[in-house]
PyMOL Python script that loads the backbone (N, CA, C, O; Angstrom):
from pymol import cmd

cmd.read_pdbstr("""\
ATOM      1  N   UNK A   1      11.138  21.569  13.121  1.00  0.00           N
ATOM      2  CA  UNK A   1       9.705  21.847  13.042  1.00  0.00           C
ATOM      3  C   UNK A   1       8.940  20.582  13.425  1.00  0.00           C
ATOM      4  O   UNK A   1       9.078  19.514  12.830  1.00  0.00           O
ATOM      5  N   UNK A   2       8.168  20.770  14.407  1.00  0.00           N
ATOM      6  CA  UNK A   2       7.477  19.770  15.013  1.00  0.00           C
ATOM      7  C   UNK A   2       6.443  19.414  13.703  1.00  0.00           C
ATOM      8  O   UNK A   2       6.417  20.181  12.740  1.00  0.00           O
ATOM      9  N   UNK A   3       5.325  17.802  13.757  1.00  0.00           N
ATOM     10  CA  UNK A   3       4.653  17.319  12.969  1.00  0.00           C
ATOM     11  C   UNK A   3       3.783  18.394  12.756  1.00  0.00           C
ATOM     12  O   UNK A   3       3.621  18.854  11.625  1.00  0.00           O
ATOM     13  N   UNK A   4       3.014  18.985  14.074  1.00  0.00           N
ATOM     14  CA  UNK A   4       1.349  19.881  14.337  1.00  0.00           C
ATOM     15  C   UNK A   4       1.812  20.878  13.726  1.00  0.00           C
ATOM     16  O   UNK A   4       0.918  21.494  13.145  1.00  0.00           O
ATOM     17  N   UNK A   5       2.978  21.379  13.580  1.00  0.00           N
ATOM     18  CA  UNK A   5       3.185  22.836  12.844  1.00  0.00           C
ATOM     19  C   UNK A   5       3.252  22.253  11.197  1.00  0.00           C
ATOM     20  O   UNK A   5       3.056  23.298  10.577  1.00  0.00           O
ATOM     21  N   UNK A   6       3.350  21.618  10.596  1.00  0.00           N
ATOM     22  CA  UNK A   6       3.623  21.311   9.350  1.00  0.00           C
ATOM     23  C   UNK A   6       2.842  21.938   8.318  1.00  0.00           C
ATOM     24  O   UNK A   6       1.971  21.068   8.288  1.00  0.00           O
ATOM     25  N   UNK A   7       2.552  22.585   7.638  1.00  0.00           N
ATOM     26  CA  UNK A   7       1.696  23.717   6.810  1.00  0.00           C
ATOM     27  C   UNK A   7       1.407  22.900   5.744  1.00  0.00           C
ATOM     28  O   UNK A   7       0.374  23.335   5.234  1.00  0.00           O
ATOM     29  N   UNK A   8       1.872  21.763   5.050  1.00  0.00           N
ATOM     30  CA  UNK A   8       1.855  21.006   4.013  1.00  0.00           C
ATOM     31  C   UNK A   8       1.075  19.657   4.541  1.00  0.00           C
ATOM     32  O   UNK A   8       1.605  18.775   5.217  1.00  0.00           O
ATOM     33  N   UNK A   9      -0.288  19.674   4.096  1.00  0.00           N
ATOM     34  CA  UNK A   9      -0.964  18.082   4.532  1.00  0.00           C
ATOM     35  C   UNK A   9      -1.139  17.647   3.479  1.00  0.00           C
ATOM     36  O   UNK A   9      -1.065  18.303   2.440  1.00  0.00           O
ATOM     37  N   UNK A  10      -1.505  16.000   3.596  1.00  0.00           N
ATOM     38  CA  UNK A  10      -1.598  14.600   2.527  1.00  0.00           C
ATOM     39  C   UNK A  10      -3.264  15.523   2.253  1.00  0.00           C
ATOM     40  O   UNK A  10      -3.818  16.221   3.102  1.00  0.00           O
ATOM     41  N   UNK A  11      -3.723  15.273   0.968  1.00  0.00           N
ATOM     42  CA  UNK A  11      -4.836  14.859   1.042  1.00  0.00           C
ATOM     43  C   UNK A  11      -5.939  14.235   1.829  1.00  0.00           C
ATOM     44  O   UNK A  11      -6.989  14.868   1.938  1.00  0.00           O
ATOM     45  N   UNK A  12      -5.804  12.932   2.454  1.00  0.00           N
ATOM     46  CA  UNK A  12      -6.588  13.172   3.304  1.00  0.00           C
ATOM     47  C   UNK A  12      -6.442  13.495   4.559  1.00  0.00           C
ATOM     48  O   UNK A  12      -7.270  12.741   5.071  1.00  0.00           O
ATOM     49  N   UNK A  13      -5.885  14.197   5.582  1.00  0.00           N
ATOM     50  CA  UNK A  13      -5.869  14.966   6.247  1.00  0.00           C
ATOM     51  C   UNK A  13      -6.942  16.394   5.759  1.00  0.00           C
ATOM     52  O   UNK A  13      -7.705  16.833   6.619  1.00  0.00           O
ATOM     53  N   UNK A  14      -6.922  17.143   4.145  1.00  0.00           N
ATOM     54  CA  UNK A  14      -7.187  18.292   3.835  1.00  0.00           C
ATOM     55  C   UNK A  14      -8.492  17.840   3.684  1.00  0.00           C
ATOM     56  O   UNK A  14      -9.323  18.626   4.139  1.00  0.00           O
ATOM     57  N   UNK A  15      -8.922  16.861   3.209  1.00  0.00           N
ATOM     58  CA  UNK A  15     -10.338  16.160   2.943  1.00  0.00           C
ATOM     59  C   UNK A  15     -11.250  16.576   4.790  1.00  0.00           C
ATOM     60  O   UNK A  15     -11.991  17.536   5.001  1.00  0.00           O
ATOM     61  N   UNK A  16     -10.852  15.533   5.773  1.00  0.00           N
ATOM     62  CA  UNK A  16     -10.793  15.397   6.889  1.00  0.00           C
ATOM     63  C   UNK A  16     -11.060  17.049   7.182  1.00  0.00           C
ATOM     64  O   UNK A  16     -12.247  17.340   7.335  1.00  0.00           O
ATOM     65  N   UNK A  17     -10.552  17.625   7.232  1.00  0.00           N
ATOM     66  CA  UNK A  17     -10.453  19.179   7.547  1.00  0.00           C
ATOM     67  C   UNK A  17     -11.345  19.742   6.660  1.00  0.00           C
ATOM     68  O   UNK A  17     -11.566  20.917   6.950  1.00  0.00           O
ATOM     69  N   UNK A  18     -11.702  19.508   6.079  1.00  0.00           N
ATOM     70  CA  UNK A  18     -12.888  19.770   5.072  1.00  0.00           C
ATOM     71  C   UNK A  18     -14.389  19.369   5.672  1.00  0.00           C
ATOM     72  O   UNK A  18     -15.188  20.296   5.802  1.00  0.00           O
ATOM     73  N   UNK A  19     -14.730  18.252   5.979  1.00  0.00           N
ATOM     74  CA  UNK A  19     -15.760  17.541   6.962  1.00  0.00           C
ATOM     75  C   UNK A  19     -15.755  18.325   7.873  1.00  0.00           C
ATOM     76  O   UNK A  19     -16.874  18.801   8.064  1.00  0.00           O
ATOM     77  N   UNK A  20     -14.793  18.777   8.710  1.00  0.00           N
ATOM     78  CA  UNK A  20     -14.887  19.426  10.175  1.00  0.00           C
ATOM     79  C   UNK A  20     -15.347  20.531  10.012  1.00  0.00           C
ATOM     80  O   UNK A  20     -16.209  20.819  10.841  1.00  0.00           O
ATOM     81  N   UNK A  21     -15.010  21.689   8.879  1.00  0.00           N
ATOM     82  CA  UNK A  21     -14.994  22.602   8.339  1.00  0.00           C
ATOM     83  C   UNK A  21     -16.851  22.421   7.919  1.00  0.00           C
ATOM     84  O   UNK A  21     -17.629  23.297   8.297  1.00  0.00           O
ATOM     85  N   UNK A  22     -17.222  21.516   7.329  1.00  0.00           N
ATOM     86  CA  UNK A  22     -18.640  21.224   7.515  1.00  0.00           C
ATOM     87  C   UNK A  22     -19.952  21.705   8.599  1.00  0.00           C
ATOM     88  O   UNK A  22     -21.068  22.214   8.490  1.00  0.00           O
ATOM     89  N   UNK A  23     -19.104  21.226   9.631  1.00  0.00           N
ATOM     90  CA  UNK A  23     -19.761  21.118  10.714  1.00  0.00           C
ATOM     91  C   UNK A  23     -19.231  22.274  11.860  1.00  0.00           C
ATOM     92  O   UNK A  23     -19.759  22.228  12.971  1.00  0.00           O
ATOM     93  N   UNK A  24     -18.255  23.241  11.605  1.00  0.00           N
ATOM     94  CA  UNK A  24     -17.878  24.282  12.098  1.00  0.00           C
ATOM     95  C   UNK A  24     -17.028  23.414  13.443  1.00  0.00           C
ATOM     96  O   UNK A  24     -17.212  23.741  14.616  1.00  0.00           O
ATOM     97  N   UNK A  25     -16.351  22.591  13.147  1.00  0.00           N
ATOM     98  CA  UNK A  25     -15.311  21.901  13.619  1.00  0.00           C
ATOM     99  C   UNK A  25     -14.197  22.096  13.919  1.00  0.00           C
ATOM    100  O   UNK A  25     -13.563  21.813  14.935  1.00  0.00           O
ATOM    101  N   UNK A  26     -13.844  22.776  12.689  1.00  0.00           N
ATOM    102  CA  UNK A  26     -12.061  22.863  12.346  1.00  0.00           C
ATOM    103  C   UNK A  26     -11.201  24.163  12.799  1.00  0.00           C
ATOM    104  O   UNK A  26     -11.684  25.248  12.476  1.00  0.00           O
ATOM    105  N   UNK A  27     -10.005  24.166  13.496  1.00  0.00           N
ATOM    106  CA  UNK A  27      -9.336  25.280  14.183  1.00  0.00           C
ATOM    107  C   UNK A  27      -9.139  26.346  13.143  1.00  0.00           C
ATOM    108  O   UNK A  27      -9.104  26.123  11.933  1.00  0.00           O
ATOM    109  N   UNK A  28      -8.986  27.778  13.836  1.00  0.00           N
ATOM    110  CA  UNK A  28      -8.569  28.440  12.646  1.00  0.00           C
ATOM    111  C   UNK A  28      -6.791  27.803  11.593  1.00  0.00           C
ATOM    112  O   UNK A  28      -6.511  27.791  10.395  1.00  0.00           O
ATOM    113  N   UNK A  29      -6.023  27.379  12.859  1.00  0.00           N
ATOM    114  CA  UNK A  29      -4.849  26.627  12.015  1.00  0.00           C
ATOM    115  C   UNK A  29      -5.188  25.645  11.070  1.00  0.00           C
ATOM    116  O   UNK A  29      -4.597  25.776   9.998  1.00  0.00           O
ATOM    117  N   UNK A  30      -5.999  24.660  11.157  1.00  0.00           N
ATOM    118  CA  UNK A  30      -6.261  23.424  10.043  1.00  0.00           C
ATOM    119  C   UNK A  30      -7.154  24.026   8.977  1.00  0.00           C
ATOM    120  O   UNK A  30      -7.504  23.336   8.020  1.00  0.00           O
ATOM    121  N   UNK A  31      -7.521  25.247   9.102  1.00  0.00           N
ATOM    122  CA  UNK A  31      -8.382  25.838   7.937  1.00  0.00           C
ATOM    123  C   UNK A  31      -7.458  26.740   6.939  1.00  0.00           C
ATOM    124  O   UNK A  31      -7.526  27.165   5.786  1.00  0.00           O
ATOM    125  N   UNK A  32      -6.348  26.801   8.294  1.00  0.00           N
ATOM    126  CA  UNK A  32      -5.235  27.904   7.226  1.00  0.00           C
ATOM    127  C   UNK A  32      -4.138  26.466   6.305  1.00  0.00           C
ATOM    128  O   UNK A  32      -3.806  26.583   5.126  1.00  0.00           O
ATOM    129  N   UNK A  33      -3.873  25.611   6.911  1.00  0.00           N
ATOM    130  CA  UNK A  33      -3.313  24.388   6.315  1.00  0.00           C
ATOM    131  C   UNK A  33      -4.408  24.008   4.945  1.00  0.00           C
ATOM    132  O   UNK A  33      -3.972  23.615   3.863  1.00  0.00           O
ATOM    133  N   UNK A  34      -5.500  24.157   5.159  1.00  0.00           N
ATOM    134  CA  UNK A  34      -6.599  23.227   4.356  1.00  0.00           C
ATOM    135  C   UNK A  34      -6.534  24.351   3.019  1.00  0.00           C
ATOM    136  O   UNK A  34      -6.428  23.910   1.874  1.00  0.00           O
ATOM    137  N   UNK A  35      -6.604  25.761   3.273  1.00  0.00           N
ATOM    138  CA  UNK A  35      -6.419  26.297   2.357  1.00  0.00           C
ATOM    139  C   UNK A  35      -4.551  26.466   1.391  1.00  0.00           C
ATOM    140  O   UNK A  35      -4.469  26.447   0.163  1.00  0.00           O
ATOM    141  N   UNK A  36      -3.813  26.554   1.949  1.00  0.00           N
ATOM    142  CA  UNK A  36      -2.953  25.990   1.765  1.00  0.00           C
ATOM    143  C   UNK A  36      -2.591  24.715   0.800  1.00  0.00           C
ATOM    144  O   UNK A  36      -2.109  24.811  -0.329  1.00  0.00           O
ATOM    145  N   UNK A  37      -2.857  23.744   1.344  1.00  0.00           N
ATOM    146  CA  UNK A  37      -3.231  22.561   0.251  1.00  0.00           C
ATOM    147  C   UNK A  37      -4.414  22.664  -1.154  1.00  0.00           C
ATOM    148  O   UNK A  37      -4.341  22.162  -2.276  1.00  0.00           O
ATOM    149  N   UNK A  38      -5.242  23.339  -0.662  1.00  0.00           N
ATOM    150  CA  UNK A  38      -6.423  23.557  -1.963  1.00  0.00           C
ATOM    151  C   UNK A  38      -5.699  24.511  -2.822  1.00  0.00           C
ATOM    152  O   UNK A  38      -6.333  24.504  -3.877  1.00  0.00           O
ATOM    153  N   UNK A  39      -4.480  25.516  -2.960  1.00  0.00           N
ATOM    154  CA  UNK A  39      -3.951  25.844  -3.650  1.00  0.00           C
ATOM    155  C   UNK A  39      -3.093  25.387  -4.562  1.00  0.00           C
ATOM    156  O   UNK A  39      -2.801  26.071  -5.543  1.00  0.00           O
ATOM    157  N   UNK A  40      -2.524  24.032  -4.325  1.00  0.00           N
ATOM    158  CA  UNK A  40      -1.885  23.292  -4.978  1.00  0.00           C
ATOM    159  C   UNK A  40      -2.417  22.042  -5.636  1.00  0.00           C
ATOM    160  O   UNK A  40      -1.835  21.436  -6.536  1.00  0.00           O
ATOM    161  N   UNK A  41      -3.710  21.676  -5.043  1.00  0.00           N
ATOM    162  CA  UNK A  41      -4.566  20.204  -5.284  1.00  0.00           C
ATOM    163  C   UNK A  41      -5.909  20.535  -5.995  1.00  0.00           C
ATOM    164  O   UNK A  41      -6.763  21.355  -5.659  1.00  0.00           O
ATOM    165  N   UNK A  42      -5.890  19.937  -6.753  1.00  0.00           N
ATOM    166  CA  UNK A  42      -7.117  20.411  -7.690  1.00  0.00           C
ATOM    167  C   UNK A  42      -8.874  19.413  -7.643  1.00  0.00           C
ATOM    168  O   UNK A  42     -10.053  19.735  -7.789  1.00  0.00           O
ATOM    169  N   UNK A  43      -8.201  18.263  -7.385  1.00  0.00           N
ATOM    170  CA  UNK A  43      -8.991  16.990  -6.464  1.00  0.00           C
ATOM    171  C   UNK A  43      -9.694  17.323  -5.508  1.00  0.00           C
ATOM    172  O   UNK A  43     -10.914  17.183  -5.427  1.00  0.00           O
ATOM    173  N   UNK A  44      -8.594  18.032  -4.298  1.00  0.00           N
ATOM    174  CA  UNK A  44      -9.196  18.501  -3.307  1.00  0.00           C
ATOM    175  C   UNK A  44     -10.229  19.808  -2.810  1.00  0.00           C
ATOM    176  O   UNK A  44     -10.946  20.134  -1.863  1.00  0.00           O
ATOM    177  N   UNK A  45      -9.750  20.322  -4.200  1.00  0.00           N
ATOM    178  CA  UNK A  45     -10.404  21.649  -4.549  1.00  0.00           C
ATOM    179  C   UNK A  45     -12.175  21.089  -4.605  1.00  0.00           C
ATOM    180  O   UNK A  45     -13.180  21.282  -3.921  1.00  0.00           O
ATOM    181  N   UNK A  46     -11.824  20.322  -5.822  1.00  0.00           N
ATOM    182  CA  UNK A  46     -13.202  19.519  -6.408  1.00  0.00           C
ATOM    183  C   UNK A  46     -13.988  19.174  -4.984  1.00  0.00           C
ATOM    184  O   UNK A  46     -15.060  19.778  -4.928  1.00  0.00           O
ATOM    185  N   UNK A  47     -13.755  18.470  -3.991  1.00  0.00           N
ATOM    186  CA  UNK A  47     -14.291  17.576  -3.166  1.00  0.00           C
ATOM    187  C   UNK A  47     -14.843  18.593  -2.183  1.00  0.00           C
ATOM    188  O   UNK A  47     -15.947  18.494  -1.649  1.00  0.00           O
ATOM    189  N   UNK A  48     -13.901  19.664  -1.976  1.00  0.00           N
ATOM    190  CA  UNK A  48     -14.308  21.142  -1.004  1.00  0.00           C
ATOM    191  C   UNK A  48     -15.427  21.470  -1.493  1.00  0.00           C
ATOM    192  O   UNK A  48     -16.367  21.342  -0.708  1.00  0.00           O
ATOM    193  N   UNK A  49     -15.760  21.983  -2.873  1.00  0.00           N
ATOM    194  CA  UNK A  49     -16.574  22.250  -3.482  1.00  0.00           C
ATOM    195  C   UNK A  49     -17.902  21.312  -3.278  1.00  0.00           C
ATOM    196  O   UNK A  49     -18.851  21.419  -2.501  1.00  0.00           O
ATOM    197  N   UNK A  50     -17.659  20.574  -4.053  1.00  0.00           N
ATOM    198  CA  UNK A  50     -18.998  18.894  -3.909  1.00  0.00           C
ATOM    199  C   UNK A  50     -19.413  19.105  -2.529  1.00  0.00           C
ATOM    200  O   UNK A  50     -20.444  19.687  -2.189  1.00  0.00           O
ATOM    201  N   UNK A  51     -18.339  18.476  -1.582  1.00  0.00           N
ATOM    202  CA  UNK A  51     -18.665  18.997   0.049  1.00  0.00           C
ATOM    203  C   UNK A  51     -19.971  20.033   0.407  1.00  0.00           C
ATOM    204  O   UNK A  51     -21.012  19.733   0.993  1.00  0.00           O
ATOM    205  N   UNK A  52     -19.449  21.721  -0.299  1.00  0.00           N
ATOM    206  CA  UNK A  52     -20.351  22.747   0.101  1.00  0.00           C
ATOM    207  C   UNK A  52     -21.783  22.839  -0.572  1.00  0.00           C
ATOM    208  O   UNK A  52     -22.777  23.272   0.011  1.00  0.00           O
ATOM    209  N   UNK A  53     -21.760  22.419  -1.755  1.00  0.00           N
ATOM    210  CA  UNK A  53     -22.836  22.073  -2.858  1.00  0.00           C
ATOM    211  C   UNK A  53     -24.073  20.818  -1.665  1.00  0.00           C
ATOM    212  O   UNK A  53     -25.297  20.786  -1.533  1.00  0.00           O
ATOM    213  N   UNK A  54     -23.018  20.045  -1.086  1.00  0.00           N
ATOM    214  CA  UNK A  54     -23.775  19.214  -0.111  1.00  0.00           C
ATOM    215  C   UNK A  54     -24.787  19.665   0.809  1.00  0.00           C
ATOM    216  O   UNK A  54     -26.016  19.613   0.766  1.00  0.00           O
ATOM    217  N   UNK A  55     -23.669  20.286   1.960  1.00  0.00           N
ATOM    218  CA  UNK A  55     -23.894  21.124   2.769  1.00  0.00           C
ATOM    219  C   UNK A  55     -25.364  22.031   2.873  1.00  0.00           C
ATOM    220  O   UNK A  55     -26.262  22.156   3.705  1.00  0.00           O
ATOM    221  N   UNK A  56     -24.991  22.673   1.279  1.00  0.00           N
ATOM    222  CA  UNK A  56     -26.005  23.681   1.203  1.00  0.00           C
ATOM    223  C   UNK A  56     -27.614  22.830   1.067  1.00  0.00           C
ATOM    224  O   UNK A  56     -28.537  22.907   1.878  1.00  0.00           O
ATOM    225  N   UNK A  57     -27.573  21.902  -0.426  1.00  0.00           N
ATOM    226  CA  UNK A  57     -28.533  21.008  -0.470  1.00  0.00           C
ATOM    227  C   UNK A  57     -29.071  20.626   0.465  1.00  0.00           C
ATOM    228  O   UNK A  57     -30.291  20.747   0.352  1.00  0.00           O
ATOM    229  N   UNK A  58     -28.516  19.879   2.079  1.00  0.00           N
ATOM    230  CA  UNK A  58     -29.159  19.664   3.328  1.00  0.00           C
ATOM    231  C   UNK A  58     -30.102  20.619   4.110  1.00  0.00           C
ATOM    232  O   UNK A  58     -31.199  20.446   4.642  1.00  0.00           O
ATOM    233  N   UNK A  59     -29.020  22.022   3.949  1.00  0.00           N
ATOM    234  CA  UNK A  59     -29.592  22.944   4.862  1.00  0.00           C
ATOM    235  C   UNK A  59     -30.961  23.169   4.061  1.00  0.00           C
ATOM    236  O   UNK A  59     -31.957  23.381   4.752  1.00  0.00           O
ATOM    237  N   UNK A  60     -31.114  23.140   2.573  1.00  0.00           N
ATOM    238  CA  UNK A  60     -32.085  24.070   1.681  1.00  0.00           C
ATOM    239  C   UNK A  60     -33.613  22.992   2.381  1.00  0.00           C
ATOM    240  O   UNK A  60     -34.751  23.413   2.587  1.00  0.00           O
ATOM    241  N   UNK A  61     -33.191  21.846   2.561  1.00  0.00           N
ATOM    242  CA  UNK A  61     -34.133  20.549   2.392  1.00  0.00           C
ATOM    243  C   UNK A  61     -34.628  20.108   1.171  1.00  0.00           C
ATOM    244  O   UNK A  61     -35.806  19.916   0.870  1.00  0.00           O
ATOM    245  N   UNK A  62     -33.891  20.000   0.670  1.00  0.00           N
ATOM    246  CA  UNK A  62     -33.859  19.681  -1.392  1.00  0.00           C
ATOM    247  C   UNK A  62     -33.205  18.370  -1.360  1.00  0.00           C
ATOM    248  O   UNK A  62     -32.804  17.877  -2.414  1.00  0.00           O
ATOM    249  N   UNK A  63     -33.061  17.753  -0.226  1.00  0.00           N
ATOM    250  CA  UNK A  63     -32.222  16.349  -0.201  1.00  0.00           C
ATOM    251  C   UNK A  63     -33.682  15.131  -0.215  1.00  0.00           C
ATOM    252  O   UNK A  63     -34.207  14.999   0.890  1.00  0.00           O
ATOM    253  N   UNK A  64     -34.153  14.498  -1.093  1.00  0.00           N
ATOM    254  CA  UNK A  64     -35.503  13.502  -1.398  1.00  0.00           C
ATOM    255  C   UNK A  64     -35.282  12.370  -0.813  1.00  0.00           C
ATOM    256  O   UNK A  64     -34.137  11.922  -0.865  1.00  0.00           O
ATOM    257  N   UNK A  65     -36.081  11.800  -0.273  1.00  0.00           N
ATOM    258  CA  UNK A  65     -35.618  10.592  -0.162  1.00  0.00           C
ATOM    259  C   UNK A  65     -37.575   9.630  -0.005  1.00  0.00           C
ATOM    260  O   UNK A  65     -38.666  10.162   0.196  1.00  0.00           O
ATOM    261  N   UNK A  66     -37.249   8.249  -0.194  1.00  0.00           N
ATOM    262  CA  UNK A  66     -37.262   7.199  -0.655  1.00  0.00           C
ATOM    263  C   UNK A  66     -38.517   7.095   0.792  1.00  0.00           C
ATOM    264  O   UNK A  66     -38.114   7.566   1.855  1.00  0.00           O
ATOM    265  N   UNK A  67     -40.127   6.419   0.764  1.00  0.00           N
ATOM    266  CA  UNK A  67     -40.830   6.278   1.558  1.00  0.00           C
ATOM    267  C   UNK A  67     -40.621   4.442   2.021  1.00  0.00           C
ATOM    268  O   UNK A  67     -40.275   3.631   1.161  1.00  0.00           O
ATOM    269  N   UNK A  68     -40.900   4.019   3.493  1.00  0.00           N
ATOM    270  CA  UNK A  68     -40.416   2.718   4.088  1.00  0.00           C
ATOM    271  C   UNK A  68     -41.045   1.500   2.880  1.00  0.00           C
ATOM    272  O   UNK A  68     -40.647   0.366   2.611  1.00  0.00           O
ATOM    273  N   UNK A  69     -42.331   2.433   2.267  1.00  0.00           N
ATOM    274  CA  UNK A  69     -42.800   1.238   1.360  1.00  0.00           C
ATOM    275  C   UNK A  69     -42.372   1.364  -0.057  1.00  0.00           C
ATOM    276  O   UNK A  69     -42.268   0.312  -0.688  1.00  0.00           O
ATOM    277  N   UNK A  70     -42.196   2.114  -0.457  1.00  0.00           N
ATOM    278  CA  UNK A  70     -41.535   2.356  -1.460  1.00  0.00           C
ATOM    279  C   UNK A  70     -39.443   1.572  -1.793  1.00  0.00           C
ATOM    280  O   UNK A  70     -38.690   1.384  -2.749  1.00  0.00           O
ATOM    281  N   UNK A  71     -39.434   1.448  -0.717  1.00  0.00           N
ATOM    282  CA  UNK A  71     -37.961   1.259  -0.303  1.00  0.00           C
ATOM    283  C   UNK A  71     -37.992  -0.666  -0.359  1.00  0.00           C
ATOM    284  O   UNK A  71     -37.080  -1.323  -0.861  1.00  0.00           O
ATOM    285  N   UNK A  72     -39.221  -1.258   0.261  1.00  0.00           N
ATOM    286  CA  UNK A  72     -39.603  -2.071   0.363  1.00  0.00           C
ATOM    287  C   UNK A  72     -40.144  -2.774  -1.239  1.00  0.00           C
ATOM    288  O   UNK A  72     -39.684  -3.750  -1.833  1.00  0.00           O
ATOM    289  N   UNK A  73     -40.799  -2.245  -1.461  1.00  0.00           N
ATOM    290  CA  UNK A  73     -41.052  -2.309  -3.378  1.00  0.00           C
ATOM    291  C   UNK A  73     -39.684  -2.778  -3.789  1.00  0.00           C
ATOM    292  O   UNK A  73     -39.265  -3.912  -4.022  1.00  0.00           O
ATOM    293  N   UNK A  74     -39.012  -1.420  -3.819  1.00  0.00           N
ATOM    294  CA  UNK A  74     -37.902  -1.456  -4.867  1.00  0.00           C
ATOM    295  C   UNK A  74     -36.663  -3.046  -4.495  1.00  0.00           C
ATOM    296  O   UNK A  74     -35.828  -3.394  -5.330  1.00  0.00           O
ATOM    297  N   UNK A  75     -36.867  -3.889  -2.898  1.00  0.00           N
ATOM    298  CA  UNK A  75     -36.014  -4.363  -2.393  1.00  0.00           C
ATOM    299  C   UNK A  75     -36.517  -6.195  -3.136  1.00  0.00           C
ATOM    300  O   UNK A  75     -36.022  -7.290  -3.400  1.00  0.00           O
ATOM    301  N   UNK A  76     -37.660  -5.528  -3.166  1.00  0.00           N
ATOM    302  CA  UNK A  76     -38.711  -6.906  -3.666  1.00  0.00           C
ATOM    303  C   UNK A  76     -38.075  -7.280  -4.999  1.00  0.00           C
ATOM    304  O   UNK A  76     -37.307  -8.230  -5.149  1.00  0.00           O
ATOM    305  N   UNK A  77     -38.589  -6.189  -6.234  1.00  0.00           N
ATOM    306  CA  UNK A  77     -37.894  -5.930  -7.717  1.00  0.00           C
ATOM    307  C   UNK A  77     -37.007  -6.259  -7.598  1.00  0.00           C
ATOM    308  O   UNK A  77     -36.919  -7.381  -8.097  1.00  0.00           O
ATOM    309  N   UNK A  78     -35.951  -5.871  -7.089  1.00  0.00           N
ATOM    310  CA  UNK A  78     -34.415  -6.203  -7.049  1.00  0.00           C
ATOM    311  C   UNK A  78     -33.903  -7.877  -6.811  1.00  0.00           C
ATOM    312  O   UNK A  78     -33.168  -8.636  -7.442  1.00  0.00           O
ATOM    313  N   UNK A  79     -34.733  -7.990  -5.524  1.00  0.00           N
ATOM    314  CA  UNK A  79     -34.551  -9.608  -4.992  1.00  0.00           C
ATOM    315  C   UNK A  79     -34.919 -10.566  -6.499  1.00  0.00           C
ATOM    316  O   UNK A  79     -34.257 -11.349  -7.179  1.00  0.00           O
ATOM    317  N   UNK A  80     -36.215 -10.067  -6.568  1.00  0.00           N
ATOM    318  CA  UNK A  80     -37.034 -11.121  -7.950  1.00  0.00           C
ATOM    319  C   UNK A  80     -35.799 -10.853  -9.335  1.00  0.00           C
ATOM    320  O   UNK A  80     -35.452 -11.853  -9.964  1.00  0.00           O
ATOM    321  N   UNK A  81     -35.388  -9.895  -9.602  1.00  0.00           N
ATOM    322  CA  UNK A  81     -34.601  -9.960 -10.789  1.00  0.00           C
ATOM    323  C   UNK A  81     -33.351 -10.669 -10.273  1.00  0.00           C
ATOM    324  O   UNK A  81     -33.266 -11.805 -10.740  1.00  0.00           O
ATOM    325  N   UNK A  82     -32.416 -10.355  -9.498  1.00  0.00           N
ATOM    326  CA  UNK A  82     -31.277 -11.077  -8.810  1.00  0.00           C
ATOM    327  C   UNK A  82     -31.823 -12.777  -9.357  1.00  0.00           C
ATOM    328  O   UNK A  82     -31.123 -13.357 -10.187  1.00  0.00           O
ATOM    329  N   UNK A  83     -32.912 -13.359  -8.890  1.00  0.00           N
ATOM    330  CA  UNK A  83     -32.921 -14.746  -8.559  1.00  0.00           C
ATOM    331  C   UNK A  83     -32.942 -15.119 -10.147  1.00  0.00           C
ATOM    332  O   UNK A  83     -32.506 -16.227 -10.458  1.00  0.00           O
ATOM    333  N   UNK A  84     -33.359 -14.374 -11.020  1.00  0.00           N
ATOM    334  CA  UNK A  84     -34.040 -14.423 -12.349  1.00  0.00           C
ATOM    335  C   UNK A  84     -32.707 -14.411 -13.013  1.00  0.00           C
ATOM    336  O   UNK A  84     -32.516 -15.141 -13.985  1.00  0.00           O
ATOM    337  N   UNK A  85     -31.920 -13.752 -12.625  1.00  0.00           N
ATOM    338  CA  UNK A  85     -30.352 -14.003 -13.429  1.00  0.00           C
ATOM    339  C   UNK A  85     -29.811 -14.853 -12.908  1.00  0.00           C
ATOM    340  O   UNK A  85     -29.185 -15.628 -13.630  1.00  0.00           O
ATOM    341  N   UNK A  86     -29.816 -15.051 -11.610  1.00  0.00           N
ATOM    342  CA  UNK A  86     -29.112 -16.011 -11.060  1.00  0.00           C
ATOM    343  C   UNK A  86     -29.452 -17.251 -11.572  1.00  0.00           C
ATOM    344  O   UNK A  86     -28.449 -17.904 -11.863  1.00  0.00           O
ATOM    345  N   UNK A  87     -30.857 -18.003 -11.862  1.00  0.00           N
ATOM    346  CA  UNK A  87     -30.949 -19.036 -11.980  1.00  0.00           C
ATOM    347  C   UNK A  87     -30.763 -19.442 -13.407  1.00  0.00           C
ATOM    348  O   UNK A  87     -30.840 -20.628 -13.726  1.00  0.00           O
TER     349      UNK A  87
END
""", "prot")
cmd.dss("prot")
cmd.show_as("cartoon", "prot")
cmd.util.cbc("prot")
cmd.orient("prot")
């Protein structure tokens, strides 16, 4: 049995195939391997999951983020306390 036929992947390979699987990437074979492995890995199960929870959050636009001055604030605070322990 050649490597590409191997039905049994490491973790990250199933991770990897998971990302692709993201992005409508992944062959129907590495999706039948990926499920395969998520039957036995419970980690990987977790991360598939987290992954789609992601996924979805992006598509919804429920993902917040942080304004250039606001980002700038927080870099200031940070710098001034850093020097304040440091010294």
């Amino acid at each position: 049995m050649s490597k590409k036929n191997k039905i049994f992947i490491p973790c990250d390979e199933a991770n990897h195939v998971c990302d692709k699987n993201q992005y409508k990437e992944a062959s129907l074979w590495e999706l039948i391997k990926l499920n395969v492995h998520l039957i036995y890995c419970k980690a990987c199960r977790k991360y598939t999951v987290n992954n789609t929870k992601l996924t979805k959050a992006i598509k919804k636009g429920e993902v917040g983020y942080l304004e250039t001055s606001a980002k700038s604030d927080m870099k200031k605070e940070f710098e001034k306390a850093l020097n304040e322990v440091s010294n």
